[in-house]
N, C-alpha and C positions, 0 to 999 in steps of 0.2 A: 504494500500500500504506500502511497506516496502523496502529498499535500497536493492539491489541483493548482496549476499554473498554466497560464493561456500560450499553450502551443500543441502540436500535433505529439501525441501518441503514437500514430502508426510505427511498429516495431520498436517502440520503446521496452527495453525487460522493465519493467517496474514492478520491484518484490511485494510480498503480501508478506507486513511484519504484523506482529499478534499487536491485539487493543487491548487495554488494559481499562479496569477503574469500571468493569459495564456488570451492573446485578441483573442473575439470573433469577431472580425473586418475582413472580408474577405480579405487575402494577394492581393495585388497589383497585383503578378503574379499567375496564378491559378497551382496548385503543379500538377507535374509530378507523376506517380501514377508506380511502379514498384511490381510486384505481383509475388511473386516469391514460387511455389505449388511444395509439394512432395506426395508422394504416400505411405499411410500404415505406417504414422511416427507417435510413442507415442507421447504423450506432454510431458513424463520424461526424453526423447531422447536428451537431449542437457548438456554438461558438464556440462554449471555455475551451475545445478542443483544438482551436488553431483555423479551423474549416472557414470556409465564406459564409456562412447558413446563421443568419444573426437570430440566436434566441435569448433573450436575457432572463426569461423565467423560466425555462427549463437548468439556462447555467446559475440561477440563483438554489434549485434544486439541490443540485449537482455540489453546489460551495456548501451550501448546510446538510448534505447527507454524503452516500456513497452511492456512486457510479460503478458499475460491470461493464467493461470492454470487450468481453469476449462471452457475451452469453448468445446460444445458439438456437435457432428454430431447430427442430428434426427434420425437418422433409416436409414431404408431400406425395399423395397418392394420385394426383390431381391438377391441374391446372392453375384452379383457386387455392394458391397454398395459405393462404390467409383461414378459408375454412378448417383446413387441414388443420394448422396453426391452435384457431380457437378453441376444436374441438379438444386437442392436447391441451390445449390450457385450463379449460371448464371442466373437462371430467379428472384432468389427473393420467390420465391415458398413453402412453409414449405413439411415436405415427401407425405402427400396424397395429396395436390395439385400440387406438384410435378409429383405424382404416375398419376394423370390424365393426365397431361400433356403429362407424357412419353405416356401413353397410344392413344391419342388422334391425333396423326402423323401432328396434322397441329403447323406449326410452324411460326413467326413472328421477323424481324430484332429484332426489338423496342423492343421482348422481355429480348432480353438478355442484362445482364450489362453493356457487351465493346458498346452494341451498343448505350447506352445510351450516355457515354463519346463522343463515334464519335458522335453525334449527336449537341454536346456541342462544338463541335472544336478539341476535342483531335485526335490526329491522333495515330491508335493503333493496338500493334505488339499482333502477340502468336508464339507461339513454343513449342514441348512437348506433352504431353496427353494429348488427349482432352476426350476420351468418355463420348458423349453426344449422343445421337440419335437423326436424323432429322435433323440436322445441322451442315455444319463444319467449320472451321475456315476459310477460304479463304470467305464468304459468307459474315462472319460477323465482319472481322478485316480491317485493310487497308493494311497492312504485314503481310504474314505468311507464317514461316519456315517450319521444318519439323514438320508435325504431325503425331503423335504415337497411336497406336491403345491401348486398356484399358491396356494391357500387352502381353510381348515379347514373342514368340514361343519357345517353349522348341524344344531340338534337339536330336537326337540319334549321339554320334559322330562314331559310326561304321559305321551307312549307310549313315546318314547327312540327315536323313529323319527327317520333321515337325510333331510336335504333337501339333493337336488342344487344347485348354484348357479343352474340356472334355474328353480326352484319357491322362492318365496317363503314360507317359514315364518316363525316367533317371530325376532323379532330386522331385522322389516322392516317399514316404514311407522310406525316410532317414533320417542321418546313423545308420542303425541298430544294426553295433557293431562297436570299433576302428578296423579301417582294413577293413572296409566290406562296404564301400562307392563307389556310382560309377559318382558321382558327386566330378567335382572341380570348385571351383566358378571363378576362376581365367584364365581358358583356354578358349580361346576361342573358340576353337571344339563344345562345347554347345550350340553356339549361344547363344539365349536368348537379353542381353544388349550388347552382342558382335557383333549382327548382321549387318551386312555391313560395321568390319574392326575395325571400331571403338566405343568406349561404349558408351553408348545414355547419359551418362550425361555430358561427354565429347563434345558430339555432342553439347548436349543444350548448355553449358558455349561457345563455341565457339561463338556459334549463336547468342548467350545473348551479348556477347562481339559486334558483328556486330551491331547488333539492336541500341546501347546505342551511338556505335561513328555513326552512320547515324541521330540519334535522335539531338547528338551534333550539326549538322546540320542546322534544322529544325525547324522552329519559331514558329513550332507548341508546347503546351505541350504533352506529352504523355501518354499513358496509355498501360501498356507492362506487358505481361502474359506468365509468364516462368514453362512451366509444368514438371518437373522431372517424371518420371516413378521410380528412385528410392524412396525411401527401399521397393517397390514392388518386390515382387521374380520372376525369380530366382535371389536371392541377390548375385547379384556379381557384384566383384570388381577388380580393378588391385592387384598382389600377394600380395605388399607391405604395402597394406592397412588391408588385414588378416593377415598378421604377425605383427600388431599394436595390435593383440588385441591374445596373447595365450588362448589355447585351455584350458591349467589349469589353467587360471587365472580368465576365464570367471565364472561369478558368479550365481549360480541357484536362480531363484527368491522365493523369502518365501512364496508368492500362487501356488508353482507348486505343481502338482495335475499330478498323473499318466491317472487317468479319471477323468471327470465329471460326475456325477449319472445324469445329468439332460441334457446330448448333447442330445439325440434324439430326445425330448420332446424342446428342443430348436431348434432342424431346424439345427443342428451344430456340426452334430457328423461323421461317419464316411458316403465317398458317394459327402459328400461337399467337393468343389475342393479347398481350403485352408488348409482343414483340415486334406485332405489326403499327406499334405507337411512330416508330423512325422508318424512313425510308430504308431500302436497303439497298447499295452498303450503304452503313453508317457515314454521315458527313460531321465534320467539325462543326459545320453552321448549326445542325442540325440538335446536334448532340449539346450544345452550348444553351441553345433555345429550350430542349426537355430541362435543366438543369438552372435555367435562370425561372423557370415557372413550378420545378420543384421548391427551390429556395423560399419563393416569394408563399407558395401556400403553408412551408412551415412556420412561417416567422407571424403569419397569418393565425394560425393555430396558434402561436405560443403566445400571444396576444389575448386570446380568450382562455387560454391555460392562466394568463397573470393575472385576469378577471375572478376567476372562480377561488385561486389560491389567494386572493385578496377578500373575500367572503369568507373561506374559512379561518382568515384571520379578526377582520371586524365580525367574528359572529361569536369572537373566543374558544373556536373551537379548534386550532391550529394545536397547542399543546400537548393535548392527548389525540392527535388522528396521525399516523402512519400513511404517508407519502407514497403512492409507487408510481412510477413513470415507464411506459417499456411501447413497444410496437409490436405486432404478431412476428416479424424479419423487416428483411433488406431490403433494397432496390439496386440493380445495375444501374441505370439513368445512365447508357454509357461508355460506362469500364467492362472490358471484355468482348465488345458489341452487343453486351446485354443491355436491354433497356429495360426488363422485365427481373421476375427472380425464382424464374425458373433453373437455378442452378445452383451447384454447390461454394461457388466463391464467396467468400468472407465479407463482401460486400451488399449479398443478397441474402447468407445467412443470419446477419447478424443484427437485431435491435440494437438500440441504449434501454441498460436497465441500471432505473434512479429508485433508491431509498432513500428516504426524510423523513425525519422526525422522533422524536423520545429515545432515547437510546442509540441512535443509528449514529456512526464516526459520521462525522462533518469532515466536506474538504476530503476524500480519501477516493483513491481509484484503483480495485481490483481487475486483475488480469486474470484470473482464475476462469480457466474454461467452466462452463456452464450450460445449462438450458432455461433459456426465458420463460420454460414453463415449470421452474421452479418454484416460478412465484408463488403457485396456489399451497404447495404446501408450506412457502415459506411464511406467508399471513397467517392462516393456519396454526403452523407455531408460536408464531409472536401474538395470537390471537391465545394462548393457551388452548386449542381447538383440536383433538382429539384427534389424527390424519386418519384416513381410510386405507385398507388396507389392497384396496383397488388402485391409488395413488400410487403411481413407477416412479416421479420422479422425487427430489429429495430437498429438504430446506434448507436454504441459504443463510441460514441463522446463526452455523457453529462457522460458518467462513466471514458473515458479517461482522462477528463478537471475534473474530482472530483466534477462534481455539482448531480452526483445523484449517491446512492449507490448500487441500486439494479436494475438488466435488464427485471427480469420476475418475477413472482408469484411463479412460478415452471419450471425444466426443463423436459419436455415430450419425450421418446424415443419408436421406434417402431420398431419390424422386423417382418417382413412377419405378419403371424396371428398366431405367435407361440410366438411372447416377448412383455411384454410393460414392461415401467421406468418412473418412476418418482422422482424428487429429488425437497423435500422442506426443507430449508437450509442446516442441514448436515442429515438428514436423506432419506434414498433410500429404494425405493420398485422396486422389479425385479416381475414380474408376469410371468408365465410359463403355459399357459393357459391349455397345452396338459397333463401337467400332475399335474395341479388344487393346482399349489405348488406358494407360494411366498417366497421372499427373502427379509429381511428386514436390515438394514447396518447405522452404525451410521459413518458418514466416518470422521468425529471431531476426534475420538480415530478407526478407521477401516479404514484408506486410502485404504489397500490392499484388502478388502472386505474378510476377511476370518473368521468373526462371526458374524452369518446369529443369527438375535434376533427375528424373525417370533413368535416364538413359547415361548418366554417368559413372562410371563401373565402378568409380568410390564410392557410392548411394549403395549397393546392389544389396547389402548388409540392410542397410535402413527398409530397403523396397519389401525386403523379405518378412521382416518384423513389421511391418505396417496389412502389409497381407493377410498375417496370421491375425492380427488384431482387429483387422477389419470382418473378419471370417467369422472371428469368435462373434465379435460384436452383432453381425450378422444370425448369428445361433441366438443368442442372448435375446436378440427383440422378435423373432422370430418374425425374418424375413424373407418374403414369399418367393423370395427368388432363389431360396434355398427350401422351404415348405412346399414349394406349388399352389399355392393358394394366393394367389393378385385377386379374384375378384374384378370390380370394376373400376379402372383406373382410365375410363374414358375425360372427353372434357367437355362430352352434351351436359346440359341441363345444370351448368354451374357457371356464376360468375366469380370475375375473379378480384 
């Protein structure tokens, strides 16, 4: 762990020394639990970090709690890895138990998280995305605002016709030159986040804002679940917040790659509906443009993020509520000629995940591999909350407190039956089954992952040992590409 200071991380070693002076004694009052989800956000996405991407109320988070740099989605069986994503989050689930679940339509309160809290006495809100399948939030909260489907309708502003997410209208295969755009992120003739007047993250801080003085109320604690749909596309924002970020000022990232030789063969090339966001090949202009309209919708979000965390300060209730900040994963926007995050690179694997409040180090940044869907049991814990025994993954509470250093043996990723990953300390193996290629990455001196050592006959040691652990790991989650059992891992009838 190390004091936060405004510059880039990337491949920084920065240790995890022990905390000291933090009681294991269950507080008097049990902490209010404030969960506050974005959609498709890197984990480099926040200023204190060095990056372009101005958030000053997430980096105020961030100075009063602790940050995770390395906490990881598992995969996806799917297109929409965002549902993937959720559903691991809400049940506790790792991806192929997950992957059954989804599959399996029968559904249970007691499975999911909130319903655990309610169960505990918490009385508890959502608002936001939800895409989950089989269950929605009014079933399993005790409030619930609006809920948003996986992502906004694209719109044609000539006829003001809807395009489903698998018909490609305005706002795909752009901008192809300066001048030759037919998308503005900013009007709201597109609909999209503009849909019904006002912009969905506008909506949420409103409703976030309700929730917190109603909460003020109420002798119950809480447990409150804020879903943004931003920086999910179409990334727009109000005008004022693109013109925070010019066009030649924005900065092309040092993995951009006009292609990938290995999209098809990943499941992620052209066809997939993220991917069809950029012309193909990739242009600089192009790639510059997704990345000045990503920027502007987070700073956008973190705007009505300093809204609602200014309520539960004027409402007294800041003290005793536990912070959490995280995203479902990544986004390319880019790097690799991903603009999607359909893949296993570190850029599309990986949220930010922020603790704040009572107990939590201030100013501290863990690099401890992880899984962002820790979090459920790790409120859970600090909730004094009983975990289930259905819960795979594990609380982040004995790494928070500095009484242990390490989360897992290895971290395991999956997409369809076309990727696997594994990461044992700083080194990573990407597997590419279809086209029998591996990728081998020392990310200590490679954060950006752009010198693949596969093929270096002093690796050949490491290749061997990442193999076996990827196998294991493979056994362990019981992966269908080792069971026979996929199921369906199509990408009809899901948004992503």
């Amino acid at each position: 762990m190390k004091k936060i200071k405004r510059r880039s991380f990337m491949g920084a070693g920065l240790a995890l020394a022990g905390v000291t002076g933090i009681s294991h004694a269950a507080p008097a009052k049990r902490p209010n639990i404030l969960f506050i989800f974005s959609d498709d956000q890197c984990w480099d996405t926040l200023g204190c970090l060095g990056g372009e991407v101005i958030t000053p109320n997430l980096d105020r988070l961030v100075k009063q709690g602790t940050l995770f740099t390395n906490a990881y989605n598992m995969g996806a069986w799917q297109g929409a890895v965002c549902m993937a994503s959720r559903t691991m989050l809400m049940t506790g689930r790792s991806v192929w138990g997950a992957h059954a679940y989804y599959e399996s339509n029968v559904r249970k309160k007691s499975d999911f998280w909130s319903n655990q809290f309610q169960q505990q006495g918490y009385k508890t809100y959502f608002a936001g995305k939800w895409h989950i399948a089989g269950m929605m939030p009014p079933e399993i909260y005790d409030v619930a605002g609006t809920v948003r489907p996986g992502m906004p309708d694209y719109y044609d502003p000539a006829t003001g016709k809807k395009f489903p997410w698998n018909v490609r209208g305005p706002g795909y295969f752009r901008p192809e030159a300066p001048g030759k755009d037919n998308w503005d992120p900013s009007d709201p003739k597109f609909g999209g986040h503009w849909e019904g007047g006002k912009h969905w993250s506008e909506v949420l801080g409103d409703e976030g804002i309700s929730f917190l003085e109603d909460a003020a109320q109420n002798d119950k604690p809480f447990f409150m679940q804020l879903a943004f749909n931003a920086p999910h596309d179409p990334r727009q924002s109000p005008k004022k917040y693109v013109d925070m970020y010019p066009l030649d000022s924005i900065r092309l990232p040092e993995n951009f790659m006009p292609e990938n030789p290995y999209a098809e063969a990943m499941q992620a090339g052209k066809g997939v509906r993220d991917e069809d966001l950029a012309p193909f090949p990739r242009t600089e202009f192009s790639i510059k443009t997704h990345r000045q309209e990503y920027y502007a919708i987070i700073t956008h979000m973190d705007d009505q993020i300093g809204r609602i965390l200014q309520t539960l300060e004027e409402t007294g209730q800041r003290d005793n509520t536990l912070i959490v900040f995280t995203s479902d994963h990544g986004l390319g926007c880019g790097r690799h000629a991903m603009v999607g995050k359909q893949n296993m690179f570190e850029h599309s694997m990986k949220p930010p995940l922020i603790f704040c409040g009572a107990g939590i180090p201030k100013g501290r940044i863990i690099e401890t591999p992880v899984y962002m869907q820790d979090l459920m049991p790790t409120t859970m814990d600090m909730a004094h909350i009983p975990i289930p025994s259905s819960v795979e993954f594990r609380s982040l509470r004995p790494i928070i407190e500095g009484r242990k250093r390490k989360q897992y043996p290895s971290i395991y990723g999956a997409y369809k039956m076309s990727q696997r990953m594994v990461r044992k300390g700083d080194m990573k193996l990407i597997w590419y089954p279809n086209a029998d290629k591996y990728l081998l990455f020392d990310l200590s001196r490679d954060a950006l992952e752009m010198n693949d050592l596969s093929d270096h006959p002093e690796y050949a040691g490491v290749m061997k040992k990442l193999k076996g652990e990827l196998k294991k790991q493979q056994r362990f989650f019981k992966d269908p590409m080792l069971t026979g059992t996929a199921g369906n891992m199509s990408e009809e009838g899901v948004v992503h």
